[in-house]
Backbone bond lengths (Angstrom), bond angles and torsions (degrees), N, CA, C in turn:
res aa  C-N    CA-C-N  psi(-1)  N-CA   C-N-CA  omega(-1)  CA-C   N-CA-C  phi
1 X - - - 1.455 - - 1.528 108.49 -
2 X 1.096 111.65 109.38 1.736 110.99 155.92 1.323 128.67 -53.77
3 X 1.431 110.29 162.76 1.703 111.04 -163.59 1.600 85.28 -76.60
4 X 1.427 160.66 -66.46 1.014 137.08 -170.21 1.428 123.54 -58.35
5 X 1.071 122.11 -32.65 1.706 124.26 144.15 1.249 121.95 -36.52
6 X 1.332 120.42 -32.14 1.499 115.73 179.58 1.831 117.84 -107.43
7 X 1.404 108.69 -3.74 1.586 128.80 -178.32 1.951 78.75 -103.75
8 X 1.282 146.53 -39.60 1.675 111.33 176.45 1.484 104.47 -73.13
9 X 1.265 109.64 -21.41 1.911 87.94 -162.15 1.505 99.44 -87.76
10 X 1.316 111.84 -3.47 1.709 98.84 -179.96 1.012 124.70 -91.28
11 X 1.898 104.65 -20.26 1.292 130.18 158.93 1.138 124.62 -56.47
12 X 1.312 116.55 -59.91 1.619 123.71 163.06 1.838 121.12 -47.75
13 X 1.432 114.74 -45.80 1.358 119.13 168.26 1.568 116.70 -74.37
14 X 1.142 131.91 0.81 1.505 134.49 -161.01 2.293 81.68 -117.01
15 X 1.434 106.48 -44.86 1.567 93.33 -173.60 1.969 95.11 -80.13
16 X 1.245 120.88 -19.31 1.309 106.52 -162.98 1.849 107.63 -81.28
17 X 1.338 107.97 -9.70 1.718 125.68 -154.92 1.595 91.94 -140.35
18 X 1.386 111.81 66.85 1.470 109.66 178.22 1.307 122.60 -74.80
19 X 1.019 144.19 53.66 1.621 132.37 -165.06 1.157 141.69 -28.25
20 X 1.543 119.27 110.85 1.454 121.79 -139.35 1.730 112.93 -61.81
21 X 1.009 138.02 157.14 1.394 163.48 -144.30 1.633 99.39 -86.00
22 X 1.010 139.34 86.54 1.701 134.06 -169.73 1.242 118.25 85.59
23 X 1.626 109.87 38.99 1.629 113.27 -153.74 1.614 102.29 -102.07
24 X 1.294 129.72 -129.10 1.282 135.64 165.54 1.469 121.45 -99.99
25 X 1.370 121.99 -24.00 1.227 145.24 163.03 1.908 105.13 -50.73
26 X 1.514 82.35 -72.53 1.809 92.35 -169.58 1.761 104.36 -32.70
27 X 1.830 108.92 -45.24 1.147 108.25 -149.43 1.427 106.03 -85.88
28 X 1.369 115.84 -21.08 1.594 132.59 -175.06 1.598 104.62 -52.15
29 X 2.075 93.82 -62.45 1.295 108.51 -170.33 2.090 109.81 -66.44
30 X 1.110 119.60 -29.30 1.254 127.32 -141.20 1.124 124.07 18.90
31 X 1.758 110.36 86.55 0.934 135.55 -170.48 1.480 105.51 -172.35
32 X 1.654 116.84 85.15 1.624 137.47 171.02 1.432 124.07 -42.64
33 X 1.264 110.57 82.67 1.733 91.30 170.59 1.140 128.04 -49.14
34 X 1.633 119.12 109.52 1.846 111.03 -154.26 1.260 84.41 -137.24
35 X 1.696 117.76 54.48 1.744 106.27 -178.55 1.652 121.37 -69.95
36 X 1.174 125.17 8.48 1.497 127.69 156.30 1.085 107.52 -65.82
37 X 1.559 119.62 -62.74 1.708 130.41 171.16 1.618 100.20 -29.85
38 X 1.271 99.87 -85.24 1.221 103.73 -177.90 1.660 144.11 -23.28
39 X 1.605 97.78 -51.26 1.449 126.24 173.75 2.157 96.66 -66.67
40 X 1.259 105.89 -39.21 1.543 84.69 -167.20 1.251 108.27 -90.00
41 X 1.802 119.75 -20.41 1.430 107.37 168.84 1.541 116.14 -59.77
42 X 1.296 130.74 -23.10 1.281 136.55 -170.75 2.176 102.24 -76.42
43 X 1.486 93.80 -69.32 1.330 98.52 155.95 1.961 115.79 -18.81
44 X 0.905 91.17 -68.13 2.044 92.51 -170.92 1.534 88.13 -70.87
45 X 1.401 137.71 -40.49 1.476 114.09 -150.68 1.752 89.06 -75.24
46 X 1.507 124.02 -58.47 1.598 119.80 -177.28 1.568 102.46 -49.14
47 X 1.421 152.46 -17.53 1.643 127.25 174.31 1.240 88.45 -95.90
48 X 1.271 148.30 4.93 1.633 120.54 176.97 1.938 100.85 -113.00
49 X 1.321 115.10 -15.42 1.358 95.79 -167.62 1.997 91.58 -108.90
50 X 1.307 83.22 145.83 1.835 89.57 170.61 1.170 126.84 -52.66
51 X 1.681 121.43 159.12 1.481 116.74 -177.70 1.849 92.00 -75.97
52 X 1.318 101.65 143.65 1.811 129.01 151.62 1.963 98.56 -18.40
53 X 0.798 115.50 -73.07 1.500 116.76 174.02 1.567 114.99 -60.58
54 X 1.239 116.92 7.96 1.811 99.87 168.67 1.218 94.08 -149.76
55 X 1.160 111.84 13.73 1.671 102.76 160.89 1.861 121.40 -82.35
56 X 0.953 105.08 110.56 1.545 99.10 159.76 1.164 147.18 -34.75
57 X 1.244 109.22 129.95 1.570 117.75 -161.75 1.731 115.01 -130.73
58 X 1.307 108.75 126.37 1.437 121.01 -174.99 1.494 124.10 -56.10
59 X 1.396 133.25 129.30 1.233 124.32 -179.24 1.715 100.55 -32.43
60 X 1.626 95.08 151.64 1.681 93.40 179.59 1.264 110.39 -106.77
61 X 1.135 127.13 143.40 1.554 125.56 175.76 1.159 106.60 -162.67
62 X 1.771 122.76 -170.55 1.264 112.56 159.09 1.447 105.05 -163.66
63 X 1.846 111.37 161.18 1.560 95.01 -164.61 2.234 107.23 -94.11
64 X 1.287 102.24 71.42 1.368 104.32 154.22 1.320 121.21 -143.57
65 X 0.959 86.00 136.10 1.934 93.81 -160.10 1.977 102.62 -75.35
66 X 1.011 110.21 138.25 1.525 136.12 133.15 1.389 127.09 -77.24
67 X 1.118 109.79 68.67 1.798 84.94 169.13 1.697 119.46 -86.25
68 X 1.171 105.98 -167.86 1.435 123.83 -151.44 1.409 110.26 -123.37
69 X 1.367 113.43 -18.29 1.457 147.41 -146.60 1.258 122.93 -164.19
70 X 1.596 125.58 134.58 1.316 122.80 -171.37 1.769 92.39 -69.39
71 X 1.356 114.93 133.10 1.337 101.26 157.93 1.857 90.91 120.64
72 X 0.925 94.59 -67.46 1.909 101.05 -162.34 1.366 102.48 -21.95
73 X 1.645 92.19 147.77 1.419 100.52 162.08 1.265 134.43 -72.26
74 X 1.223 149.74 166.79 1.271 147.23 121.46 1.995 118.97 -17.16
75 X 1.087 81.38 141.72 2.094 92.23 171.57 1.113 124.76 175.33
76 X 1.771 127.80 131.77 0.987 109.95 -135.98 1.784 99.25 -87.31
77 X 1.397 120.64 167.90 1.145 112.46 162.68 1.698 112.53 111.58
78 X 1.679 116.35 -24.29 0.776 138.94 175.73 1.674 121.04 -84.20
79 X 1.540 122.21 120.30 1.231 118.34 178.83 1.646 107.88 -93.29
């Protein structure tokens, strides 16, 4: 079985074996399945945060040097 072979069948057994809503599970884990909660905190977070395309993004670089030259320094900006 492949790892995506084994992420559908758990998928499929996790929707087929739903564990009821305030059940023994909920209370074991403490952790409420409150997917309304859930769904509307998500709801408010997508109208308050910008689309992927107008969000700002930091000069890009990174700290490992290329040099060009035995010796050179580091700087940022440089590939």
């Amino acid at each position: 079985m492949t790892a995506q072979n084994g992420l559908e069948t758990t998928i499929d057994w996790l929707l087929a074996n739903r564990p009821p809503r305030g059940g023994e599970l909920e209370r074991q884990i403490g952790d409420p399945f409150d997917y309304e909660r859930e769904d509307a905190l998500l709801a408010r977070w997508r109208a308050t945060a910008p689309a992927p395309e107008e969000a700002p993004l930091p000069e890009q670089g990174h700290q490992y040097r290329h040099p060009r030259a035995p010796g050179e320094a580091w700087s940022a900006g440089r590939g």
